[in-house]
DOTI-432128 format. One record per residue: residue in three letters; residue number from 0; x, y, z of N, C-alpha, C in turn. Coordinates in steps of 0.1 Angstrom, whole numbers, plus 5000, padded with zeros to 4 digits. Atoms other than C-alpha are relative to their C-alpha. Layout:
BEGIN
+--------+-----+------+------+------+-------+-------+-------+------+------+------+
! residu ! num ! n.xx ! n.yy ! n.zz ! ca.xx ! ca.yy ! ca.zz ! c.xx ! c.yy ! c.zz !
+--------+-----+------+------+------+-------+-------+-------+------+------+------+
!    ALA ! NUM !    X !    Y !    Z !     X !     Y !     Z !    X !    Y !    Z !
...
+--------+-----+------+------+------+-------+-------+-------+------+------+------+
END
This chain:
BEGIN
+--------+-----+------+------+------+-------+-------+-------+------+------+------+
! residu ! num ! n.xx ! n.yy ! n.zz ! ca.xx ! ca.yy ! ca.zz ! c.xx ! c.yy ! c.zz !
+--------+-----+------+------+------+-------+-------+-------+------+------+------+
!    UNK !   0 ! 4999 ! 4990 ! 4989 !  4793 !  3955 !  7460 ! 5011 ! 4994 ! 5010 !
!    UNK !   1 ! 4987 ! 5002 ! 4993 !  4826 !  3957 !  7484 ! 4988 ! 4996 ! 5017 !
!    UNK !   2 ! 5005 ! 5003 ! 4982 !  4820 !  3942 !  7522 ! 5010 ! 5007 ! 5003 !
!    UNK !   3 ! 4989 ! 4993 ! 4988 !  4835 !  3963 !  7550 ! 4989 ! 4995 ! 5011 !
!    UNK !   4 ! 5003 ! 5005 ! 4989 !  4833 !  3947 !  7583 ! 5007 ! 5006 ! 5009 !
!    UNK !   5 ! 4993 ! 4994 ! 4988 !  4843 !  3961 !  7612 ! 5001 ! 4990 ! 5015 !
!    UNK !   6 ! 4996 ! 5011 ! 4989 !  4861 !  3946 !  7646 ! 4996 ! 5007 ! 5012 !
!    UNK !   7 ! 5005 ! 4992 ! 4988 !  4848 !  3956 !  7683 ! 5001 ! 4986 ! 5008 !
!    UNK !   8 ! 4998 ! 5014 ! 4984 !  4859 !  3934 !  7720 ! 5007 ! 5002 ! 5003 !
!    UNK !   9 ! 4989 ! 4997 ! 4990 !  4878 !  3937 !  7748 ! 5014 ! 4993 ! 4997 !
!    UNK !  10 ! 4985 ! 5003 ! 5004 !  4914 !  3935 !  7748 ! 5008 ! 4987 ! 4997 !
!    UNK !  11 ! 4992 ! 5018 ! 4999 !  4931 !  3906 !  7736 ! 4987 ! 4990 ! 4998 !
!    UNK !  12 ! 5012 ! 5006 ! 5001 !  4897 !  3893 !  7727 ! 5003 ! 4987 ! 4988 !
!    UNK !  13 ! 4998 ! 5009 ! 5007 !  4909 !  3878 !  7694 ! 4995 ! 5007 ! 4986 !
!    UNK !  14 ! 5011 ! 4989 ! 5007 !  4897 !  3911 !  7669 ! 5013 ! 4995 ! 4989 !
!    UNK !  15 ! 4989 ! 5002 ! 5006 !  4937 !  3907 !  7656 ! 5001 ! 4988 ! 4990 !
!    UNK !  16 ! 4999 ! 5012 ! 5007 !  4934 !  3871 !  7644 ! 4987 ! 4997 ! 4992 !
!    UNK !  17 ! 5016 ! 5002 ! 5013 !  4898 !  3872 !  7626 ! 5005 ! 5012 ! 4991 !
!    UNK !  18 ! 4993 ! 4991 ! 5012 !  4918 !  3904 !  7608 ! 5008 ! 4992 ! 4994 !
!    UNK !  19 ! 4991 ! 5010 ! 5007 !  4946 !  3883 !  7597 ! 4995 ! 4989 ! 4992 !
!    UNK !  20 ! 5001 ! 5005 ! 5009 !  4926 !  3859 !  7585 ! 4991 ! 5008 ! 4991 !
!    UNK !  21 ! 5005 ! 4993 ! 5010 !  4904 !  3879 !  7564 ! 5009 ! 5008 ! 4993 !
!    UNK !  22 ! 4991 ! 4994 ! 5009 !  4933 !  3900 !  7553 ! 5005 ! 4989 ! 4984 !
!    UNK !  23 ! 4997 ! 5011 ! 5010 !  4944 !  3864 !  7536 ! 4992 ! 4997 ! 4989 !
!    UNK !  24 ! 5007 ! 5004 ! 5004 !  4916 !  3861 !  7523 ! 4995 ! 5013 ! 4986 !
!    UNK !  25 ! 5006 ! 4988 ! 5008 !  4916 !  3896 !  7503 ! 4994 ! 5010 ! 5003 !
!    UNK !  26 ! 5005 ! 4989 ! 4988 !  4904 !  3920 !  7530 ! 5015 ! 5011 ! 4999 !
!    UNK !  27 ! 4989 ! 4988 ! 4996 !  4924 !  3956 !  7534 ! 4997 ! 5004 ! 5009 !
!    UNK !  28 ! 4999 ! 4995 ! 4981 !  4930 !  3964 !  7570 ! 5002 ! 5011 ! 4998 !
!    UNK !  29 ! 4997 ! 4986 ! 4995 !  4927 !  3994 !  7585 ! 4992 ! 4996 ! 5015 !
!    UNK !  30 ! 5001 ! 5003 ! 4986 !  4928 !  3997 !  7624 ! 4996 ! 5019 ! 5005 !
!    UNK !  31 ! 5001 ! 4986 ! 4996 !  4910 !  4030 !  7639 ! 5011 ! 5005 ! 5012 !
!    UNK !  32 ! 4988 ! 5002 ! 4992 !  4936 !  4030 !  7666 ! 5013 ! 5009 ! 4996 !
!    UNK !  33 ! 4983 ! 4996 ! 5008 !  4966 !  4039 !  7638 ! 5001 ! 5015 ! 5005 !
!    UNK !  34 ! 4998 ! 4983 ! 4996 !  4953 !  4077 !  7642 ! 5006 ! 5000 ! 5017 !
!    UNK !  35 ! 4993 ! 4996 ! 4990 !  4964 !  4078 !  7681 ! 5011 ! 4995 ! 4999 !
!    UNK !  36 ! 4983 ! 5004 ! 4999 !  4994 !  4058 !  7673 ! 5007 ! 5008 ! 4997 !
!    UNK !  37 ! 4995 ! 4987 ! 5006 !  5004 !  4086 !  7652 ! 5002 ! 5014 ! 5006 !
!    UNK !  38 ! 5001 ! 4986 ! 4987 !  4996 !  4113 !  7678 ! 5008 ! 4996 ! 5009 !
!    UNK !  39 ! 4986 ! 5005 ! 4989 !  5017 !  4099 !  7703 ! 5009 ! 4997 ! 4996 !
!    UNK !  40 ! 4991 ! 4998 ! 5013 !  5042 !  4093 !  7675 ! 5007 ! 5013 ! 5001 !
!    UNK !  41 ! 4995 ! 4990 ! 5005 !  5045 !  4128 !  7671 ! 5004 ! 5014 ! 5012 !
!    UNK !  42 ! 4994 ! 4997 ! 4984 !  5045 !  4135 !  7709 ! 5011 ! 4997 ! 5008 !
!    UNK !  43 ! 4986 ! 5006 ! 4985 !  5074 !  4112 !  7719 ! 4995 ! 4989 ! 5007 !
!    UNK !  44 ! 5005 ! 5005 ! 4987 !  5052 !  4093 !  7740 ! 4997 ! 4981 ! 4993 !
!    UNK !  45 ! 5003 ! 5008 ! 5001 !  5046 !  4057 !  7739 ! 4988 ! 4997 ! 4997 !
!    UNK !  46 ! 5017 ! 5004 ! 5003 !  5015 !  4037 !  7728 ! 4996 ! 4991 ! 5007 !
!    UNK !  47 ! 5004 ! 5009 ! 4986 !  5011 !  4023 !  7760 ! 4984 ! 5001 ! 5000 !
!    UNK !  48 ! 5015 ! 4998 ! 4997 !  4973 !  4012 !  7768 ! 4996 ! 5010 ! 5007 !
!    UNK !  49 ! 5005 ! 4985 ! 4992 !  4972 !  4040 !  7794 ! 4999 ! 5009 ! 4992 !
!    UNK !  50 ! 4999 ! 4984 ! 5008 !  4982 !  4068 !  7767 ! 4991 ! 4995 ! 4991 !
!    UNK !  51 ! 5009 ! 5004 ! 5012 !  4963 !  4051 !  7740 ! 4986 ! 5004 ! 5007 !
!    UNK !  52 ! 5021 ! 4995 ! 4998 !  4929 !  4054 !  7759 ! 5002 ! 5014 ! 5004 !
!    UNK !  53 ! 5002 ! 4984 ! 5001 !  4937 !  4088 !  7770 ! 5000 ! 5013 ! 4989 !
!    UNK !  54 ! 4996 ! 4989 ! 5011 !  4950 !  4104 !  7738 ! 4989 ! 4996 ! 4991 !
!    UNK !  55 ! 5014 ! 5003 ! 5003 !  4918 !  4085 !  7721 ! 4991 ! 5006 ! 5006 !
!    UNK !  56 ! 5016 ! 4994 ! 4989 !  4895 !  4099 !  7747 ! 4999 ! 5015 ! 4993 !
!    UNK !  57 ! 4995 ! 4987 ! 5007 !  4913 !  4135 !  7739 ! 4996 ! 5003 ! 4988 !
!    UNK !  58 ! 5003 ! 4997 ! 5016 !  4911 !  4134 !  7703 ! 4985 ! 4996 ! 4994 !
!    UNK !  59 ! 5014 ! 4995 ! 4996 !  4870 !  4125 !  7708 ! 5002 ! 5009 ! 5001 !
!    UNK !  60 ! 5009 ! 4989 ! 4992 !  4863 !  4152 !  7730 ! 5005 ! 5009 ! 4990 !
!    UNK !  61 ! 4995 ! 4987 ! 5004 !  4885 !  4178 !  7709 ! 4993 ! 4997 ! 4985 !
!    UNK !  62 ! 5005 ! 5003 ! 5017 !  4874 !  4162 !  7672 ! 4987 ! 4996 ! 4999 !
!    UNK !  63 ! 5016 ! 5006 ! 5001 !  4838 !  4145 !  7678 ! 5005 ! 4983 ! 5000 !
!    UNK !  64 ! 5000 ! 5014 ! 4999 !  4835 !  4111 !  7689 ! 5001 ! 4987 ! 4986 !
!    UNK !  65 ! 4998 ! 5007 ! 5016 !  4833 !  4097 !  7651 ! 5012 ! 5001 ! 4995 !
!    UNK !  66 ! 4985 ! 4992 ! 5008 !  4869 !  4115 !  7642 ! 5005 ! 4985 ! 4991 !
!    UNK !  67 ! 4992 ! 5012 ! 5009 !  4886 !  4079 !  7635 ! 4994 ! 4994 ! 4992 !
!    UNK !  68 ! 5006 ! 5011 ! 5014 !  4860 !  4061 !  7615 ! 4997 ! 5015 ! 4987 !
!    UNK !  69 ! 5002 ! 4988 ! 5010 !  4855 !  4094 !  7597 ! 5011 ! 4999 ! 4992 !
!    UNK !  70 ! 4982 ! 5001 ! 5002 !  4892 !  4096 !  7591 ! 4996 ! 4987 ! 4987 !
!    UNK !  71 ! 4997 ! 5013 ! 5004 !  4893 !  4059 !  7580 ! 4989 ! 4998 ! 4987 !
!    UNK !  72 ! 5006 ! 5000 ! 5013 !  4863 !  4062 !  7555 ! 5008 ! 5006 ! 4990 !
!    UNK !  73 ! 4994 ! 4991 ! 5009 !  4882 !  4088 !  7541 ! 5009 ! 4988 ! 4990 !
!    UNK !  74 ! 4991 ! 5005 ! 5014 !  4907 !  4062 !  7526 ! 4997 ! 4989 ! 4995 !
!    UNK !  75 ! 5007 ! 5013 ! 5009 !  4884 !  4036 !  7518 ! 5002 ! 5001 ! 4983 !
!    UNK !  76 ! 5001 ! 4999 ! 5012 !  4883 !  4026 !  7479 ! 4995 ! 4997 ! 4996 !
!    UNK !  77 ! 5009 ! 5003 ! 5004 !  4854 !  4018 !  7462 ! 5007 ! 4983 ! 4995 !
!    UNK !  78 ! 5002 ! 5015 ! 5006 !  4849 !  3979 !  7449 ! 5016 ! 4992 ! 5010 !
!    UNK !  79 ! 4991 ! 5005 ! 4988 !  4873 !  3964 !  7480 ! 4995 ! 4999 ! 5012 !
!    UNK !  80 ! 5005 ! 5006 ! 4987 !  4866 !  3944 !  7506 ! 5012 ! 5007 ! 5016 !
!    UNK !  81 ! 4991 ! 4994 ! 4989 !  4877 !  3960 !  7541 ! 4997 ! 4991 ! 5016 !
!    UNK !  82 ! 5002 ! 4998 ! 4983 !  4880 !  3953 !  7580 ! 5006 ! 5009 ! 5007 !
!    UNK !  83 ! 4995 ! 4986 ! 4991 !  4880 !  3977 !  7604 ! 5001 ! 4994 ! 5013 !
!    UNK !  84 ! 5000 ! 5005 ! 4988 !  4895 !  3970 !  7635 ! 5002 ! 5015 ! 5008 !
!    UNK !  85 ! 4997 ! 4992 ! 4988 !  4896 !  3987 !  7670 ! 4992 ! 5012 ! 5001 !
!    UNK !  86 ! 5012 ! 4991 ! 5003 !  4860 !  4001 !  7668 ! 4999 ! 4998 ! 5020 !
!    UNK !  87 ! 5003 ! 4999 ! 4986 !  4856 !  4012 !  7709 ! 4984 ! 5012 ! 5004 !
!    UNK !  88 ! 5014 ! 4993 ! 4994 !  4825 !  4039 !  7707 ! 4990 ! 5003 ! 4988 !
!    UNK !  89 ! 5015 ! 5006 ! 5008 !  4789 !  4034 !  7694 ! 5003 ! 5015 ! 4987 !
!    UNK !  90 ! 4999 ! 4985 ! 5009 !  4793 !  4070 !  7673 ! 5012 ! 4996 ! 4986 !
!    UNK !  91 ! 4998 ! 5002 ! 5017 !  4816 !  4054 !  7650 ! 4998 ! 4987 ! 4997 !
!    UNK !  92 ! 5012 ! 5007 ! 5005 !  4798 !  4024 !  7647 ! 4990 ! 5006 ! 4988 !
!    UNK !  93 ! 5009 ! 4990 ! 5003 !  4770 !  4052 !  7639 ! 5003 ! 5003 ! 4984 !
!    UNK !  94 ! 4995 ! 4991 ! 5019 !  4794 !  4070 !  7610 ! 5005 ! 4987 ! 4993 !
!    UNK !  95 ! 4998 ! 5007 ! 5013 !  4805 !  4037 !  7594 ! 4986 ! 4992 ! 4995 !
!    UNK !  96 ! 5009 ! 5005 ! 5006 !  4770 !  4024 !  7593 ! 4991 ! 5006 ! 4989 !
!    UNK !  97 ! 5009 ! 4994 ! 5011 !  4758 !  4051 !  7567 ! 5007 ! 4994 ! 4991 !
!    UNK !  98 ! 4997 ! 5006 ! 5015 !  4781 !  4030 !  7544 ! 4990 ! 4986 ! 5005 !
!    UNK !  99 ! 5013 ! 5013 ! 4999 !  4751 !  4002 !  7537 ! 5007 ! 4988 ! 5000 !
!    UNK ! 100 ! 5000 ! 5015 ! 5006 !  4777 !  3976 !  7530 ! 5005 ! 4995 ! 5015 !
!    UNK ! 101 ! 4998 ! 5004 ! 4990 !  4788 !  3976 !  7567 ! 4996 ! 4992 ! 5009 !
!    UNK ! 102 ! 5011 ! 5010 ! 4988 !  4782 !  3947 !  7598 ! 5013 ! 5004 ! 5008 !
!    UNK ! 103 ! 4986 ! 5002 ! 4988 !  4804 !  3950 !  7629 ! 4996 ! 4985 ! 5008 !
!    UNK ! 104 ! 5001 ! 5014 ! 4992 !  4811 !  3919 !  7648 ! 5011 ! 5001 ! 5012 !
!    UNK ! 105 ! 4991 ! 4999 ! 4986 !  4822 !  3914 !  7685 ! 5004 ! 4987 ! 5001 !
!    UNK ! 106 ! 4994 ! 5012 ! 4994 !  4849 !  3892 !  7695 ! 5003 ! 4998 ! 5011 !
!    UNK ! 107 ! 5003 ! 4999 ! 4982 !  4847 !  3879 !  7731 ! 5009 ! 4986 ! 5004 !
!    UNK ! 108 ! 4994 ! 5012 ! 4994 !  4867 !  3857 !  7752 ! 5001 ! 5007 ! 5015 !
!    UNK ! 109 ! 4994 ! 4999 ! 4985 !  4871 !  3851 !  7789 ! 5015 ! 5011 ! 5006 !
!    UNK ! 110 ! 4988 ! 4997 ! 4992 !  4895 !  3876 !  7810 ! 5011 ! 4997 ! 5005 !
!    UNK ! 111 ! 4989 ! 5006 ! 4999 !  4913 !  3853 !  7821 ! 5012 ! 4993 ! 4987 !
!    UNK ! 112 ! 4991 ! 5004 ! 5011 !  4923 !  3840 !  7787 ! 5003 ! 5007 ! 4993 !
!    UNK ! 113 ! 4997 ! 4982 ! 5005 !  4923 !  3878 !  7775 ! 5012 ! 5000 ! 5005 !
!    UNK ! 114 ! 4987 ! 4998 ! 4994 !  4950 !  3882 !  7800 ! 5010 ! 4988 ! 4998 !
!    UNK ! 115 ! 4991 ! 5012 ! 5000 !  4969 !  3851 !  7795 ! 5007 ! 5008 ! 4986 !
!    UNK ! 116 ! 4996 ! 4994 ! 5014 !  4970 !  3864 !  7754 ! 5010 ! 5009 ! 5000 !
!    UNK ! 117 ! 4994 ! 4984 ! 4995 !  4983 !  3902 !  7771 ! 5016 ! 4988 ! 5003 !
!    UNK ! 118 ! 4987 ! 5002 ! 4996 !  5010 !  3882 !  7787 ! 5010 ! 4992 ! 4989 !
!    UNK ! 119 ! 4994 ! 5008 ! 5018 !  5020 !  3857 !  7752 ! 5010 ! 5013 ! 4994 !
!    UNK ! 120 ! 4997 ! 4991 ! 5008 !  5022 !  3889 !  7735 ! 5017 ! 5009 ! 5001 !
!    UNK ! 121 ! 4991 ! 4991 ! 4988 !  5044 !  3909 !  7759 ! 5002 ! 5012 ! 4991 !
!    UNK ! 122 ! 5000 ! 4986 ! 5005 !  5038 !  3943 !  7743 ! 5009 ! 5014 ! 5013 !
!    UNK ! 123 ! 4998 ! 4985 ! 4991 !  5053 !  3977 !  7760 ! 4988 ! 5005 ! 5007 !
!    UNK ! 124 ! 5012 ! 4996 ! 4995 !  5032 !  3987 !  7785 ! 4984 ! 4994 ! 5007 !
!    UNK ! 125 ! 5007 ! 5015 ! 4995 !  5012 !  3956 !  7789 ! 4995 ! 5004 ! 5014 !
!    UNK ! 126 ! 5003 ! 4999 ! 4980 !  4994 !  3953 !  7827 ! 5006 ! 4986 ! 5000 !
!    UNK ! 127 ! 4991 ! 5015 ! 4999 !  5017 !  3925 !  7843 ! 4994 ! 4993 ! 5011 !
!    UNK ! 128 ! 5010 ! 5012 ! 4996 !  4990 !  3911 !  7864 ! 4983 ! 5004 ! 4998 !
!    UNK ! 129 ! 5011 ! 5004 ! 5005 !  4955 !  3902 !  7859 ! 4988 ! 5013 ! 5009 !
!    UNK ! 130 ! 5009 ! 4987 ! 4992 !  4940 !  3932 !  7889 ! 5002 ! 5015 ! 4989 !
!    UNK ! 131 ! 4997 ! 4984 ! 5013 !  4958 !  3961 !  7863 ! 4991 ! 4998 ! 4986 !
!    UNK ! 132 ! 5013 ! 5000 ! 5014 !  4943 !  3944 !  7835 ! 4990 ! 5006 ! 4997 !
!    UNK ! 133 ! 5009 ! 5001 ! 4995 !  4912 !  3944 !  7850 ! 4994 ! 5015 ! 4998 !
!    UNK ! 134 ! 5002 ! 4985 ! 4998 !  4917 !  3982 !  7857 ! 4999 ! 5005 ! 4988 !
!    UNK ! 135 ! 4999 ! 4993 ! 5013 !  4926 !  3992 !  7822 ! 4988 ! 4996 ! 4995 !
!    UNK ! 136 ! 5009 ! 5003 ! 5007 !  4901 !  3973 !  7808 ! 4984 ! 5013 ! 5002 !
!    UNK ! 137 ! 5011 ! 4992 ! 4996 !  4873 !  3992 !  7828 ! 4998 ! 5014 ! 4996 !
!    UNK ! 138 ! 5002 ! 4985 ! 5013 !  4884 !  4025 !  7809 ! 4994 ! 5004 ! 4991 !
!    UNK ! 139 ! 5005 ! 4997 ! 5008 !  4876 !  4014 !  7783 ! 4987 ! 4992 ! 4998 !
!    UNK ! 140 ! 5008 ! 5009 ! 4998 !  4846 !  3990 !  7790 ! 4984 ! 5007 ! 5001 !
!    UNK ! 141 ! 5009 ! 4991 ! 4998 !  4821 !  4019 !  7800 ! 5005 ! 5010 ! 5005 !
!    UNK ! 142 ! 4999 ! 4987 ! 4997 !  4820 !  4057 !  7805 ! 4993 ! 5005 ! 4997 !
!    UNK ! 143 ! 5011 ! 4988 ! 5002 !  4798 !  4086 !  7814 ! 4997 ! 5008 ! 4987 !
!    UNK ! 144 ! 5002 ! 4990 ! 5013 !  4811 !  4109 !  7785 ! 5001 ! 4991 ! 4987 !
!    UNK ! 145 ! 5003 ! 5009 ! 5013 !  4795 !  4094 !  7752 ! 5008 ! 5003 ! 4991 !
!    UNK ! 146 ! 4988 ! 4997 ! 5010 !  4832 !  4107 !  7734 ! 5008 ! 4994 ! 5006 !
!    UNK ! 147 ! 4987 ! 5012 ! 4998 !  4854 !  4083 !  7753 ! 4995 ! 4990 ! 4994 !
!    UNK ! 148 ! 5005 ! 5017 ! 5001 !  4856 !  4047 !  7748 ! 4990 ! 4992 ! 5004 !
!    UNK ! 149 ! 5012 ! 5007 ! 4990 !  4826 !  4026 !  7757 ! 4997 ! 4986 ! 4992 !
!    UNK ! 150 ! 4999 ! 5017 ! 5005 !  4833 !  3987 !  7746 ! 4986 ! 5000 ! 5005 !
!    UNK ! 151 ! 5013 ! 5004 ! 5000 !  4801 !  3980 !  7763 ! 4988 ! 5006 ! 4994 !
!    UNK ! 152 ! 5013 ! 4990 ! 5011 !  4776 !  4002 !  7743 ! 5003 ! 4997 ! 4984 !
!    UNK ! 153 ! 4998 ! 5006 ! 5012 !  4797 !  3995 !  7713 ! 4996 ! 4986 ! 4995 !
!    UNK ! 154 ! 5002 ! 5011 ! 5007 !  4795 !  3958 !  7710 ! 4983 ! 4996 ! 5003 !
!    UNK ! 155 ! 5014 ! 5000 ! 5000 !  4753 !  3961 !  7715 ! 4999 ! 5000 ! 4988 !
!    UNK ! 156 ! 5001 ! 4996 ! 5018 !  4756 !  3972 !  7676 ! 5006 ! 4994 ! 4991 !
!    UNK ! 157 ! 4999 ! 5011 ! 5013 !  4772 !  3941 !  7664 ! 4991 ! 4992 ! 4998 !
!    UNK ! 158 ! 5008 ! 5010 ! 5003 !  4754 !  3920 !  7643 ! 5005 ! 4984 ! 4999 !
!    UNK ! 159 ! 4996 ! 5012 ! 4996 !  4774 !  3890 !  7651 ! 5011 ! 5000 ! 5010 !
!    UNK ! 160 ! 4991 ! 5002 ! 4990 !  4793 !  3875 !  7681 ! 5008 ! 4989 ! 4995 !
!    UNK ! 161 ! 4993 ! 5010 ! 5000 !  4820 !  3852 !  7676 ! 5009 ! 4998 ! 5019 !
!    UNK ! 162 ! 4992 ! 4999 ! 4987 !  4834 !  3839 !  7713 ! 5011 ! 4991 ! 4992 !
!    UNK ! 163 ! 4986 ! 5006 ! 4998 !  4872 !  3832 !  7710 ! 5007 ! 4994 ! 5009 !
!    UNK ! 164 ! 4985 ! 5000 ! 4993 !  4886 !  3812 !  7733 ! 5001 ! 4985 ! 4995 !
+--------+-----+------+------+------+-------+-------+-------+------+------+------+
END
């Protein structure tokens, strides 16, 4: 029987580098994420954290809060080991847990060393101090409507923590 694991933790947590190494190890990546990268792709628009949590939130509300892990079962392949990264709301948690071979695991590190990682990286769009971080983070950290992002409700439903720092 194939394992599929899935990744869930705040930004710059450390979800990227426990994929990489499992990829090494014979793991096929897939990032729920790719679908908005693709929509704003086909918008023009950058994949800035701002547009990313909003065109994510959007494509919830308009598709059902499961759309990307739905999606992303779709191209699973039987007898292959997977991780899934950039799991942000309990509902698709929910839809990858009807596959029995699934665990999700939260990766956690300090804000400050979250933001330190943000700044290493220097992505487009980036927050360039530690109060914006702060802000972006809280987007996606918790929310009213149970079809946005909600890092905090998500990582309740891993079965393992690893702290990264």
């Amino acid at each position: 029987m194939s394992i599929i694991l899935g990744l869930c933790g705040e930004n710059c947590s450390g979800k990227g580098t426990v994929a990489d190494y499992l990829v090494k190890r014979g793991f096929y990546y897939f990032s729920l994420s790719d679908v908005i990268r693709e929509e704003l792709a086909k918008e023009g628009k950058d994949a800035t954290r701002d547009n990313m949590v909003k065109k994510g939130n959007d494509l919830r509300e308009t598709n059902g809060a499961n759309i990307f892990a739905s999606k992303t079962i779709e191209k699973l392949e039987k007898d292959r080991n997977y991780i899934i990264d950039s799991i942000r709301n309990p509902f698709e948690v929910e839809e990858l847990k009807k596959m029995t071979n699934f665990s999700l695991i939260y990766v956690s590190a300090t804000p400050e060393i979250r933001f330190a990682r943000m700044k290493n990286r220097a992505r487009v769009g980036d927050a360039k101090d530690l109060k914006e971080f702060l802000r972006l983070e809280e987007l996606e950290r918790k929310n009213a409507n149970s079809k946005h992002q909600n890092i905090e409700q998500t990582v309740k439903l891993a079965t393992l923590k690893i702290t990264n720092e």
